[in-house]
C-alpha positions as CSV (number, residue, x, y, z in Angstrom):
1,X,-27.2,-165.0,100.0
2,X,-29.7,-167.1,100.4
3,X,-33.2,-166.2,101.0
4,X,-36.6,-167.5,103.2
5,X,-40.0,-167.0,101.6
6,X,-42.1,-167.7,104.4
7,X,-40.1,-164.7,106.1
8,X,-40.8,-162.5,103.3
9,X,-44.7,-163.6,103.1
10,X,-44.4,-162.4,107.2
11,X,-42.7,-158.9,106.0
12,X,-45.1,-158.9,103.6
13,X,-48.4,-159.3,105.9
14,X,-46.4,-156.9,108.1
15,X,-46.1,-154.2,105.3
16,X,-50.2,-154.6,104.1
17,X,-50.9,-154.2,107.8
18,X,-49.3,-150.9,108.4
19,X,-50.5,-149.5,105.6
20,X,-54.3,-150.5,106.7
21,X,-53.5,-148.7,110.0
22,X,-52.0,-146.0,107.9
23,X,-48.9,-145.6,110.4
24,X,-17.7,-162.1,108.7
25,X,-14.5,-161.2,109.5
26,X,-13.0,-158.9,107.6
27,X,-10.4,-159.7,104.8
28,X,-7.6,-157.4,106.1
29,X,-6.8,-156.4,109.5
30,X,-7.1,-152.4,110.2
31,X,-3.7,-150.9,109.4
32,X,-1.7,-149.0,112.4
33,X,0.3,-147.2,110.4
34,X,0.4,-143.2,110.5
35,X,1.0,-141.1,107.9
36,X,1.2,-137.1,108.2
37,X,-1.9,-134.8,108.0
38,X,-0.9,-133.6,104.4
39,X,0.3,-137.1,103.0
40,X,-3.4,-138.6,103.9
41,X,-4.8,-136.1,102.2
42,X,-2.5,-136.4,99.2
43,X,-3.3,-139.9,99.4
44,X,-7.2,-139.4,99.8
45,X,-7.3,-137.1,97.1
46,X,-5.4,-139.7,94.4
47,X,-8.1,-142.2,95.7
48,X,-11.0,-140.1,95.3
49,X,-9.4,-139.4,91.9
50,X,-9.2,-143.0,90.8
51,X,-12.5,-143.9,91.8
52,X,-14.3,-141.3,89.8
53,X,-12.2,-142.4,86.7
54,X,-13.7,-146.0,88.0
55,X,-16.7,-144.5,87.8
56,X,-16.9,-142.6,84.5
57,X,-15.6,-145.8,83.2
58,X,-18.9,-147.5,84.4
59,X,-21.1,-145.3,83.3
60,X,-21.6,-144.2,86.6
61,X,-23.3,-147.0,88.1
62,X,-21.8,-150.4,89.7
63,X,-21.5,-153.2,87.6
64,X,-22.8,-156.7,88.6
65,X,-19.2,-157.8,89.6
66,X,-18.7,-154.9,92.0
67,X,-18.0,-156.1,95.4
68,X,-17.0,-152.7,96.8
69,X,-14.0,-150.1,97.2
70,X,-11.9,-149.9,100.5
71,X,-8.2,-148.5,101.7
72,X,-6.6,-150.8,103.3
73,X,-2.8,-150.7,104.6
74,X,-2.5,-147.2,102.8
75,X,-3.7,-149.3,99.5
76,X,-6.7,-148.6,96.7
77,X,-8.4,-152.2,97.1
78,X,-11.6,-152.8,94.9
79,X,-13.2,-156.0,95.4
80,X,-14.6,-158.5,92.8
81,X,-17.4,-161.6,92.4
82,X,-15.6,-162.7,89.4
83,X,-12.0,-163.6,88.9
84,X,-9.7,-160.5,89.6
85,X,-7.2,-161.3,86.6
86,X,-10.2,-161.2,84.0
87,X,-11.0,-157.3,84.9
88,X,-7.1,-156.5,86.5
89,X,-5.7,-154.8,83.4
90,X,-9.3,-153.2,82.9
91,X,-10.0,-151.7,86.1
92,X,-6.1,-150.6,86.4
93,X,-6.1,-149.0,82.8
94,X,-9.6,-146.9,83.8
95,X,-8.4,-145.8,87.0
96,X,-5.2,-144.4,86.2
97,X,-3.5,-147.0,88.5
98,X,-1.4,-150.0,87.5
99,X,-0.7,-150.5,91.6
100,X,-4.8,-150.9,92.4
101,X,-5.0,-153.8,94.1
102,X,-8.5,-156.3,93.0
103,X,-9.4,-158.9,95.6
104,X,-12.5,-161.4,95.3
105,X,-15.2,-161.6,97.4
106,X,-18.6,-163.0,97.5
107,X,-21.3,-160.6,98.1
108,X,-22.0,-158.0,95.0
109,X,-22.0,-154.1,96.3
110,X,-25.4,-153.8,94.8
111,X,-26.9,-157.2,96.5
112,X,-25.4,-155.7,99.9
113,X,-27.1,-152.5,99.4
114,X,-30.4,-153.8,98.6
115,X,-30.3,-156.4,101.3
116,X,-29.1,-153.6,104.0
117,X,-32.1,-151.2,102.6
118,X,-34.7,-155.0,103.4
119,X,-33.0,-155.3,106.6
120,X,-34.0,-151.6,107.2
121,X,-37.7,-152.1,106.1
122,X,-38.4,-155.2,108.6
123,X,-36.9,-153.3,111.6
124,X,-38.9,-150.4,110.9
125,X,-42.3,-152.2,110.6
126,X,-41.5,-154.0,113.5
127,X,-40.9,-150.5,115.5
128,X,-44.2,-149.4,113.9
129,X,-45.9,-152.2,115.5
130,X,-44.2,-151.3,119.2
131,X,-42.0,-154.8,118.8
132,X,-39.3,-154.4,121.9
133,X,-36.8,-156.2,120.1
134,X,-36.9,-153.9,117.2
135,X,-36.5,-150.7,118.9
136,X,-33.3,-152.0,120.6
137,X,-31.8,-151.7,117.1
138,X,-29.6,-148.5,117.2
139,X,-28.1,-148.9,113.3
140,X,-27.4,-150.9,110.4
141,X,-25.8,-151.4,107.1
142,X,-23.2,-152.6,104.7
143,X,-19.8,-153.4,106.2
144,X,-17.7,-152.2,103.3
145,X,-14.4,-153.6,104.4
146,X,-15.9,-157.2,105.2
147,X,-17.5,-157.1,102.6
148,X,-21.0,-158.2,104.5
149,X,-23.6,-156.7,106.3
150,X,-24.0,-155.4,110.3
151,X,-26.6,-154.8,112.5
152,X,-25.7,-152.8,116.3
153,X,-28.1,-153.2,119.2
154,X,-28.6,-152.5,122.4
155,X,-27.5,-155.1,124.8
156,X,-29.1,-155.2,128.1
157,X,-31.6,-157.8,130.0
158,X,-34.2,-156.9,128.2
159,X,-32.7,-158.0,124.7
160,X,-33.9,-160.7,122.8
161,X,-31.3,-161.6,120.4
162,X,-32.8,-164.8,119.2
163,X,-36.2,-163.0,118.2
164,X,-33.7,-160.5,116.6
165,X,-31.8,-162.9,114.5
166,X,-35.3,-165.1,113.8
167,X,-36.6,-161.7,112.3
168,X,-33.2,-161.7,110.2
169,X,-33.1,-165.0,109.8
170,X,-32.9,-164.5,105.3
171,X,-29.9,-162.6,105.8
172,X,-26.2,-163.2,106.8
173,X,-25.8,-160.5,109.3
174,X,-23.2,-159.7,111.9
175,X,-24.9,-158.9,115.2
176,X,-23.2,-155.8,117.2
177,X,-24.0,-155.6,121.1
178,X,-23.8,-151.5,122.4
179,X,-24.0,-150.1,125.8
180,X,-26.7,-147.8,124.1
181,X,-26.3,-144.8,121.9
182,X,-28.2,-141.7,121.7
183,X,-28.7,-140.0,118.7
184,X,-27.9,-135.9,118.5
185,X,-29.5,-133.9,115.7
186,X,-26.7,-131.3,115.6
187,X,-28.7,-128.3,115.8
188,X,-28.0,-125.1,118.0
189,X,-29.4,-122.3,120.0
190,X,-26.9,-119.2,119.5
191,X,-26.4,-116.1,117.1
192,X,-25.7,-116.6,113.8
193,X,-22.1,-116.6,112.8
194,X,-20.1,-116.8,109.2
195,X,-21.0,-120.2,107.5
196,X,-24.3,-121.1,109.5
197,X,-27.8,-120.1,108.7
198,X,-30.5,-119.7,111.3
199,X,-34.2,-119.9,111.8
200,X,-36.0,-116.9,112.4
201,X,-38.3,-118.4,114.9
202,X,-36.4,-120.2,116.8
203,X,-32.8,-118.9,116.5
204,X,-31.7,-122.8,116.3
205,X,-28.2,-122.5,113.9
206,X,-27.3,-125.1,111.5
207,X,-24.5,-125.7,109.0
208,X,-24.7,-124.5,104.9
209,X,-24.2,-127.2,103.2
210,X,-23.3,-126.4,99.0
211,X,-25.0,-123.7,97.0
212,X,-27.7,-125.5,94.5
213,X,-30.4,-125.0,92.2
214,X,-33.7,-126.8,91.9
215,X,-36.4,-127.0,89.8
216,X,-40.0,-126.9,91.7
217,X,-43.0,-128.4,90.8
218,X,-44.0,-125.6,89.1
219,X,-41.1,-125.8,86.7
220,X,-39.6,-122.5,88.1
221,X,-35.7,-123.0,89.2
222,X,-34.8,-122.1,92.4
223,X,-31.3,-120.9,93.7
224,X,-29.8,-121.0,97.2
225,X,-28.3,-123.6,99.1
226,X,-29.0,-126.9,101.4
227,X,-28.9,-127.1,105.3
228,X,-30.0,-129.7,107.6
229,X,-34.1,-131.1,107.0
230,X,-34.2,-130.3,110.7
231,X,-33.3,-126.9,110.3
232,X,-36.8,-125.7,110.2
233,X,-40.0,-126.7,108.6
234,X,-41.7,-125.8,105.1
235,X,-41.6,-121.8,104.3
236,X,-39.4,-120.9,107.2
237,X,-37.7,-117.8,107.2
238,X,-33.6,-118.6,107.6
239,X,-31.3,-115.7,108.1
240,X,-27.0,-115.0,108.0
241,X,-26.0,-113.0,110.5
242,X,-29.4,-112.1,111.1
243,X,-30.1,-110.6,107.3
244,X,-32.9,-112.7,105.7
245,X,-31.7,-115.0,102.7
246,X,-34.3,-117.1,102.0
247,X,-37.2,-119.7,102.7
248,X,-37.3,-123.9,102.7
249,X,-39.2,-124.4,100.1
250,X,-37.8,-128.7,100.1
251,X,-37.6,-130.1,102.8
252,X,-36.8,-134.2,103.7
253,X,-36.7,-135.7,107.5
254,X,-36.6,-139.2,107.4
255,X,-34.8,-141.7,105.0
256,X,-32.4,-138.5,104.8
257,X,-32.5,-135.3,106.2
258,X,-32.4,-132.0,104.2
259,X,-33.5,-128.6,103.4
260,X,-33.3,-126.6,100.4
261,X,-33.0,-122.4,100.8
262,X,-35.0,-120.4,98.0
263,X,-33.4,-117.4,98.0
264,X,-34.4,-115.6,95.1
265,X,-37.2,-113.2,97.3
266,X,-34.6,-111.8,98.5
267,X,-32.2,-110.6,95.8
268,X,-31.4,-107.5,97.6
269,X,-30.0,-109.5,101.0
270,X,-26.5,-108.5,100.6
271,X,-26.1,-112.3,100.6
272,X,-25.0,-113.6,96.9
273,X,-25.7,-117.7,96.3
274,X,-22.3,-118.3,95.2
275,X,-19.8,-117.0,97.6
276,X,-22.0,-117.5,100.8
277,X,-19.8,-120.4,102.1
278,X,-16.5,-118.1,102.1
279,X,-14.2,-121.2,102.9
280,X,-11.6,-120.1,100.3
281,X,-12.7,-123.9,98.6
282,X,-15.4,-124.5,95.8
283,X,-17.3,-127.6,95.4
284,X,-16.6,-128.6,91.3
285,X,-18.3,-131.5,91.5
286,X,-19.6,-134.6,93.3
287,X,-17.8,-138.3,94.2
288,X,-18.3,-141.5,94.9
289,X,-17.0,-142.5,98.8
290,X,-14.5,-145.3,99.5
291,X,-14.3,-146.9,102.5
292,X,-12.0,-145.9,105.0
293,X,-10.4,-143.3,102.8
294,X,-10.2,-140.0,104.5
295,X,-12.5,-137.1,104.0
296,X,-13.2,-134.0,105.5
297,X,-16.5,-132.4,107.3
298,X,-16.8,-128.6,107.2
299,X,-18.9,-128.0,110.4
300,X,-19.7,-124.3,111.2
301,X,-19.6,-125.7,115.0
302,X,-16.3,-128.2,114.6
303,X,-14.5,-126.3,111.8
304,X,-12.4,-128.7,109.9
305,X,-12.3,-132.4,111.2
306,X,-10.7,-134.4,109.2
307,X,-12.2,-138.9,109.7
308,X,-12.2,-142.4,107.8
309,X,-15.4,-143.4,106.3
310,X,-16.4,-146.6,107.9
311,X,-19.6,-147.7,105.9
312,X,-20.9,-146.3,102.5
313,X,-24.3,-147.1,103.3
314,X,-25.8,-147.4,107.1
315,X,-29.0,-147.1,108.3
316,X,-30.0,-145.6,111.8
317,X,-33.1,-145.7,113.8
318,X,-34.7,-142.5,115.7
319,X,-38.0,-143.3,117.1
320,X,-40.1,-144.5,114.6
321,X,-38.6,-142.9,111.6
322,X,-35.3,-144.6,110.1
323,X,-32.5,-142.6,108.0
324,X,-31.0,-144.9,105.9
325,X,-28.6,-144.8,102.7
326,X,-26.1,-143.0,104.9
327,X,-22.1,-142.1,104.6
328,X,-20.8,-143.3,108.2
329,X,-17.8,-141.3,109.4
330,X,-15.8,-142.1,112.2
331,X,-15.9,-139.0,113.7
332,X,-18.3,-137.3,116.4
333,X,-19.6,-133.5,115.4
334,X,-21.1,-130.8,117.7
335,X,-23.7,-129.1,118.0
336,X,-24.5,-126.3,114.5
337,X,-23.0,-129.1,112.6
338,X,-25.5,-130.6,111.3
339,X,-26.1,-129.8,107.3
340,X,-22.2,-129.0,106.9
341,X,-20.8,-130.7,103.8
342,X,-18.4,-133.4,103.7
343,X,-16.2,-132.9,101.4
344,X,-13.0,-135.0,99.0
345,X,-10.3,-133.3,97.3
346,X,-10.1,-132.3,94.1
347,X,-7.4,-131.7,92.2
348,X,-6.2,-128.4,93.4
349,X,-6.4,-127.9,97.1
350,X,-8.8,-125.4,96.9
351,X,-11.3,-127.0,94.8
352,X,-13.2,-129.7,97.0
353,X,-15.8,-132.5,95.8
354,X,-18.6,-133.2,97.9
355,X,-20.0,-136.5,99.2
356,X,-22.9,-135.6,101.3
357,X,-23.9,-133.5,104.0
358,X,-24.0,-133.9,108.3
359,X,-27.5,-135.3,109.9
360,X,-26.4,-136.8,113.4
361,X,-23.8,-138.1,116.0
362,X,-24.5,-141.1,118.3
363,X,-21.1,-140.5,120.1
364,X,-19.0,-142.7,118.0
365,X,-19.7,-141.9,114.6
366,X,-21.7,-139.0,112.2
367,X,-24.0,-139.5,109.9
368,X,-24.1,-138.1,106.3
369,X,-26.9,-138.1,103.8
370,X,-25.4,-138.9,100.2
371,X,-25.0,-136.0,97.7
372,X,-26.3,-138.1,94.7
373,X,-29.2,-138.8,96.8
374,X,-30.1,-135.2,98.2
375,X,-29.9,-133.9,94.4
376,X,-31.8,-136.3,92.6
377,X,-34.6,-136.2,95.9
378,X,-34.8,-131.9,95.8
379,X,-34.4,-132.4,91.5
380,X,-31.4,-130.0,91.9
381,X,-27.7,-129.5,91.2
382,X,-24.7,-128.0,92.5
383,X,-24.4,-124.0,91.8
């Protein structure tokens, strides 16, 4: 894609300022067919499968020639910038599937992500300087399945879609007019019940999300789990079922949003770190997500809702503070969802990987932040 330097000397000037002030069409068409509750799993599951062999067989990173992974038509499609045939057998061979399906496309996965991550950066430091155009931008990201980039907005009379588009004008976006959405941090007001954790303060309920370990900044490991960032702030008491567990002792809200747990003060809780989720499932590991494969959230509000992914890495915009990097489910949680896990499965039914864990609804989709990115930001792992 190409790109405008005197835009970027603008962003630039933009970027030095706030700081001073200290504040395409898709290749496939979307396939109708249904198949039964336990054959899209079956299927999701073999997908997940092949894309972490994918994976290991890269190292675990994207290669240049990535374009991205989708289902399409009840198909594993991975997408190319080079010629399919020269990496066919390859990519076939590592994941375990001589049916995979490699098309070629033009835009790398990696250039898409680090142009949606740009995009994000403008919009925000033009919100940060009160720009009207900017704040009617609801979300943005990578379009897996097209293979290209998207941008939503509000579309009313006060829009102006050619300042929009002039302050995009470096990248090949596609420009989404909205009625208007309104974000929901899926928080709640109740008494705490089996799977949620609550603040002791407020009495606000969110989601567990996995049991994990961390490492502070005082080299001491920590062991508990994550919930929402929104949960509660910095040294909050959070109870189960009204027992005291632990304290955040990490805590993100904005760019993601998550909390780690401490709960080794209180050993004697009743509470062990390991069996706190009581699902009958346990989280072996961690995956990569495909586009529109199916996954499954685990909402202490919504129980188990099952939803295609639709981007693997959106952006949305709450006031002046953007999450970005974000799984993009087609599904709308409730309220105590957020900080639930989303979850793949693994190769027993009762052994589940994760992908990330709830933030939002806007009343068409959820929001996830991405495991890989919650563990490497709270230096943890899964426990």
């Amino acid at each position: 894609m190409r790109k405008n330097k005197l835009f970027r000397g603008l962003l630039s000037i933009i970027l030095v300022s706030l700081l001073s002030i200290r504040i395409v069409v898709p290749v496939y068409a979307v396939d109708e067919q249904s198949l039964s509750v336990e054959e899209e799993m079956a299927f999701s599951g073999a997908v997940t499968e092949q894309m972490e062999s994918l994976m290991k067989h890269w190292g675990g990173g994207f290669p240049d020639y990535y374009g991205g992974a989708c289902v399409i038509d009840h198909q594993f499609v991975i997408y190319v910038t080079c010629n399919p045939r020269t990496v066919q057998n390859e990519l076939r061979e590592a994941s375990g599937s001589q049916i995979l399906k490699i098309v070629k496309v033009q835009n790398s996965y990696l250039d898409l992500v680090r142009e949606s991550e740009e995009i994000c950066e403008i919009i925000c430091a033009y919100r940060q300087m009160g720009n009207d155009t900017a704040m009617h931008v609801t979300a943005s990201g990578v379009d897996d399945r097209a293979n290209s980039l998207f941008l939503e907005y509000i579309d009313d009379d006060t829009m102006n879609l050619a300042e929009l588009k002039e302050m995009l004008c470096g990248y090949d976006v596609t420009f989404i007019p909205t009625s208007g959405k309104n974000i929901s941090f899926l928080g709640n007001v109740t008494s705490g019940v089996g799977g949620v954790v609550t603040n002791s303060s407020t009495g606000a309920w969110t989601t567990i999300g996995f049991c994990a370990s961390r490492t502070n900044s005082a080299g001491v490991q920590e062991r508990g789990f994550v919930t929402a960032g929104h949960a509660g702030a910095l040294s909050t008491t959070m109870k189960i079922n009204g027992t005291s567990v632990g304290k955040i002792s990490w805590r993100v809200f904005g760019g993601i949003d998550a909390a780690f747990v401490n709960m080794n003060d209180y050993p004697n809780s009743g509470y062990s770190r390991t069996p706190i989720l009581s699902y009958n499932y346990y989280y072996t590991g961690t995956a990569t997500a495909v586009a529109w494969n199916t996954y499954v959230m685990h909402g202490g509000a919504s129980s188990m809702v099952t939803g295609t992914l639709s981007s693997t890495s959106s952006s949305f915009y709450y006031n002046l503070i953007a999450f970005n990097g974000l799984l993009r489910m087609n599904i709308v949680g409730l309220n105590g969802d957020s900080g639930c896990p989303l979850a793949a499965n693994g190769s027993q039914s009762n052994f589940k990987l994760l992908l990330g864990t709830c933030i939002a609804t806007d009343g068409t989709y959820t929001y996830f932040n991405n495991i890989s990115t919650i563990l490497s930001s709270m230096n943890g792992n899964l426990f």
